[in-house]
N, C-alpha and C positions, 0 to 999 in steps of 0.2 A: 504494500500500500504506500503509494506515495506522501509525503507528508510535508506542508509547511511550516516553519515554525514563526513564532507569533512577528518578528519585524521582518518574516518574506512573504507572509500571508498579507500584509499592508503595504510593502515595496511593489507585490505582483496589483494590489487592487490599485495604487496610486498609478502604477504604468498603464494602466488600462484606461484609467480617467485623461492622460495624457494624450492618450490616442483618439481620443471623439472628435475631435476637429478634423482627423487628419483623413479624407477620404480612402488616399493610396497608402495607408499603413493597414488602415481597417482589411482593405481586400487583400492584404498577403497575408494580413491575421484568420480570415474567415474565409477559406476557398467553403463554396455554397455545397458540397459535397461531403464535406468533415464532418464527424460525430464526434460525441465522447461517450465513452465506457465507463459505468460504476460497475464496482466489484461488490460483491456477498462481504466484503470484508471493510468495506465505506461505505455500505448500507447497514450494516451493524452496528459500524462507528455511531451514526445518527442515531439510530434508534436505541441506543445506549446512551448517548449523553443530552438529546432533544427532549424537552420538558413543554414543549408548545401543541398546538394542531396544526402549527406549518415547521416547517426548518426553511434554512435558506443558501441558496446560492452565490456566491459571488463572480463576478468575471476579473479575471486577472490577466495577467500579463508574463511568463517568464519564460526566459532566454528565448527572447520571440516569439512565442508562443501561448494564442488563447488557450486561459487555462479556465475551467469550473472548479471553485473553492467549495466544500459542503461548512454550512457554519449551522451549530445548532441557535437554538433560542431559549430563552427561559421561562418561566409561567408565565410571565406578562408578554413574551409576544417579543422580546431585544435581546440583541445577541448577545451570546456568553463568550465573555474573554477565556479560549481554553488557551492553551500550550500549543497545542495541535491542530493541522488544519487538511484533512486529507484534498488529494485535490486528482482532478481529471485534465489529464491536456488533450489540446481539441485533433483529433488526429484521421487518417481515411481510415476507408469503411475496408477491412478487411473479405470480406465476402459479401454477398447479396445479404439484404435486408429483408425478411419476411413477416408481413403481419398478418397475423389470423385471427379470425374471426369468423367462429362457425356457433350458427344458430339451429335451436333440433325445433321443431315444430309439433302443437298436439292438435288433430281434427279431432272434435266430437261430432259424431254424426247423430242424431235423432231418428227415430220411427216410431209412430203410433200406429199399431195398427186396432181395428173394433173390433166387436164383441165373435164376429164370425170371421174375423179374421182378415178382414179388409185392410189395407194400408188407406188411413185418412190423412197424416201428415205425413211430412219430409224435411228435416233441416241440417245443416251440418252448421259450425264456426269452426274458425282456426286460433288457438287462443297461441298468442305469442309469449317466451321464455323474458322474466323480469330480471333485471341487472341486481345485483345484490352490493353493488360498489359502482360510483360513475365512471361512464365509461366513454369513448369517442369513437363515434362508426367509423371504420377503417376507412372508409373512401373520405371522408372530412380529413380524416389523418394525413392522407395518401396527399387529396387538394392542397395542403395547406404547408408540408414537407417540400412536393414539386412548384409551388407558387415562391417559395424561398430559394429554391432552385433555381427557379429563372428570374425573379425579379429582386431576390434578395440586394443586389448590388444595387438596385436602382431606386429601391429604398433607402441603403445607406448616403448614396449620394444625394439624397433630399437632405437626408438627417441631416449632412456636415454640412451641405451649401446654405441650405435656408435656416437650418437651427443652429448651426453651429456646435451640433452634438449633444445638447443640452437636454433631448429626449432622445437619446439612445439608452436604453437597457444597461443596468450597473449591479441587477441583483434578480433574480427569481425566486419569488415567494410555492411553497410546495406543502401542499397537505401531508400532514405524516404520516398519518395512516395508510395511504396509498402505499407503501415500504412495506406491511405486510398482506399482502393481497391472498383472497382465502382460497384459492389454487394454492398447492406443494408442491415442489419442486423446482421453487424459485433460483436460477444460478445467476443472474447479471440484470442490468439494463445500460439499453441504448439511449441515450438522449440525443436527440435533433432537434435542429432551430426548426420554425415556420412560422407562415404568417398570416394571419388571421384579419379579417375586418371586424372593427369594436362598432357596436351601433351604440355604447354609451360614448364612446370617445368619438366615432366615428371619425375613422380614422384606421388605417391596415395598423397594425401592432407584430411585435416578435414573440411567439411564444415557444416554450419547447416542450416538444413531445416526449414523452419519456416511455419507452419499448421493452417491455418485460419480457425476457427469455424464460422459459421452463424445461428441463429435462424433458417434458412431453406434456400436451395438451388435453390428456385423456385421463379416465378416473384407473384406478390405481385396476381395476379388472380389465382394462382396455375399452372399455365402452364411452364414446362420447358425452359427457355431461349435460343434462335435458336444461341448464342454465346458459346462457352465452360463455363462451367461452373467446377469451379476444387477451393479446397482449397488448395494445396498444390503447395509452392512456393521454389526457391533454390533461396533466395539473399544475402546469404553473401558470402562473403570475407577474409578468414584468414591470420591475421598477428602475425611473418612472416607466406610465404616471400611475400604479397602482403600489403604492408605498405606504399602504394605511398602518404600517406595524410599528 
């Protein structure tokens, strides 16, 4: 597990604030193709030292390279000065990316028949599988990962030209809970940028997606799960301008 400690965890977040103006530093930091990778072993970190319902992220900076800091928080909601700061540098995607999402479907069908045996009625429904944790339909995912793909840079260069970087993304806020998702066999997640349109801010926004891998997607007897079943999650938060913590 990679680790910062506490004046590189602030040297990486200061070099990052340094670079919001600068369009062409941003695009060697952020080719639109790069992920990062959390490990079982920096998702434990969190959930071992986070006292909140979110935790949070930071964007850093080190030996040129965008990095994700994980910082927890305390019961009120503000980060904890720890020692330690595990951290993800943003790097390519080593194989294809696959997101699933498989729904099992129940038809009830109905028949009345009468007293001599007639059939008087006929109906069926199809009652759809309920999410037991929120979730993001894979094709939103999909839209919103390749919209970052191809226009992510033409966003950023609004951000430095006209804002002067002053609304670019400095922190991702993240429900914690989402970290134990009631699937077993959790070994990683992917996190990817994308970008979404806000109708409260309205206005396209960055957010990131965060990709849970499983040893397998299936219940421990091999049968499909009659719940949704889906790796792909949208829970963050970008600040700004959603920094209410």
């Amino acid at each position: 597990m990679t680790i910062f400690n506490r004046d590189a965890y602030t040297a990486a977040i200061a070099e990052w604030n340094t670079c919001l103006q600068n369009y062409s530093t941003i695009q060697k930091l952020i080719p639109p193709n790069y992920i990062f990778n959390l490990s079982l072993d920096q998702i434990g970190w969190v959930k071992k030292n986070n006292m909140y319902s979110d935790f949070c992220v930071d964007m850093g900076v080190y030996n040129n390279q965008l990095v994700m800091i994980l910082c927890p928080l305390d019961a009120n909601g503000q980060k904890i000065a720890v020692t330690e700061y595990p951290y993800s540098v943003l790097s390519e995607l080593t194989s294809d990316l696959c997101l699933v999402e498989t729904q099992e479907y129940t038809i009830v069908k109905n028949a009345v028949l009468s007293k001599d045996l007639r059939k008087v009625d006929d109906s069926s429904d199809m009652y759809f599988p309920v999410a037991n944790m929120p979730l993001m339909e894979q094709d939103k995912a999909v839209a919103a990962i390749e919209l970052w793909r191809n226009e992510g840079s033409i966003w950023f260069y609004r951000e430095c030209n006209e804002f002067k970087g002053e609304r670019i993304f400095k922190s991702f806020y993240v429900p914690s809970a989402n970290l134990t998702p009631p699937k077993a066999g959790l070994s990683r997640f992917v996190c990817s940028f994308g970008l979404k349109f806000s109708e409260i801010y309205q206005r396209t926004l960055v957010t990131m997606i965060f990709i849970s891998f499983y040893d397998n997607l299936t219940n421990d007897n091999g049968s499909v799960s009659v719940e949704v079943i889906s790796n792909t999650y949208d829970w963050s938060r970008p600040c700004p301008p959603i920094c209410q913590l």
